[in-house]
PLY file of the C-alpha trace (Angstrom):
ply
format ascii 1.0
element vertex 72
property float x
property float y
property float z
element edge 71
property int vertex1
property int vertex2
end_header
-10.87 8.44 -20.82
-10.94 9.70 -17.31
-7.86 9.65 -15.49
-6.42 9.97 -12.25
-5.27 13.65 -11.59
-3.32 15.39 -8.68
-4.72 17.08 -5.83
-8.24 15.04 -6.26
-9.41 12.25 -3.80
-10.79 8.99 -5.14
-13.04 6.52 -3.43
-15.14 3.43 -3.73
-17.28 1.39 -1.17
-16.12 -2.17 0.12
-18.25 -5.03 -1.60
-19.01 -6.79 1.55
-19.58 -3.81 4.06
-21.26 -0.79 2.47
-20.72 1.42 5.12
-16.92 0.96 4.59
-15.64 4.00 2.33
-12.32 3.26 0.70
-10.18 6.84 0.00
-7.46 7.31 -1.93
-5.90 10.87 -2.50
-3.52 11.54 -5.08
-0.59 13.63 -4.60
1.38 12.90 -7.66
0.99 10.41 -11.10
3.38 9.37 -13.78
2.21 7.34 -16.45
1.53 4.66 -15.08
1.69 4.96 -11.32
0.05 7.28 -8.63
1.74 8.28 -5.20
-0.94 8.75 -2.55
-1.61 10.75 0.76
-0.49 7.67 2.74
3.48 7.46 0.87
1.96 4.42 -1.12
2.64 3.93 -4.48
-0.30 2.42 -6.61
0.41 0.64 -10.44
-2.88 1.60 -12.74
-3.17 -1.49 -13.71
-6.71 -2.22 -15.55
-9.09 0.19 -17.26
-12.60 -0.45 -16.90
-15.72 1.57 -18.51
-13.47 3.94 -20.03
-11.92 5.02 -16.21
-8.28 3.87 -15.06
-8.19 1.85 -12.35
-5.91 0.99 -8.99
-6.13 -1.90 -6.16
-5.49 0.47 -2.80
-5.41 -3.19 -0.84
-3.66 -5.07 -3.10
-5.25 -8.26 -5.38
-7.25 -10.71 -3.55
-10.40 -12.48 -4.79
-12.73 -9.14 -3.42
-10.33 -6.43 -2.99
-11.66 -3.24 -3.39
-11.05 -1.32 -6.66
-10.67 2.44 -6.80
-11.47 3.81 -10.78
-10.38 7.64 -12.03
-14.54 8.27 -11.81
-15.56 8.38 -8.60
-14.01 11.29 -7.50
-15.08 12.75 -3.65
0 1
1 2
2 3
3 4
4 5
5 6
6 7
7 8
8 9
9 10
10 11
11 12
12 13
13 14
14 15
15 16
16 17
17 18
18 19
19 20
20 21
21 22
22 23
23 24
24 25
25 26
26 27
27 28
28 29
29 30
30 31
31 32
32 33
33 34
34 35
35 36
36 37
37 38
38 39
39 40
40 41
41 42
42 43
43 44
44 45
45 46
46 47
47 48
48 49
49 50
50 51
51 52
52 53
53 54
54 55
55 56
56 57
57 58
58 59
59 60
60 61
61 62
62 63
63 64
64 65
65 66
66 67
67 68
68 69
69 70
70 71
């Protein structure tokens, strides 16, 4: 399972502009929480494909999601 680690940066593209690159560096994880760059604190909340995954944005119907894979 690949999971988010400390010191890497994260990021994903927005579904509705592609050009838009969503970032999210870690600075510190518990178990089941990471504490970013930006002093936010983002719940893992899903798995998907075998990669742990966080909502940057929060949950709305196309909010971007950020998985432990797609590291910069």
């Amino acid at each position: 399972m690949n999971k988010f680690e400390a010191g890497k940066t994260y990021q994903t593209r927005s579904i509705g502009d592609h050009d838009c690159i969503i970032r999210v560096s870690v600075v510190s994880r518990t178990a089941k929480t990471i504490k970013t760059a930006d002093g936010k604190t983002l719940r893992i909340g899903s798995f998907y494909d075998g990669s742990e995954c966080v909502k940057p944005w929060g949950s709305y119907s196309m909010a971007p999601i950020v998985t432990a894979r797609e590291a910069a």
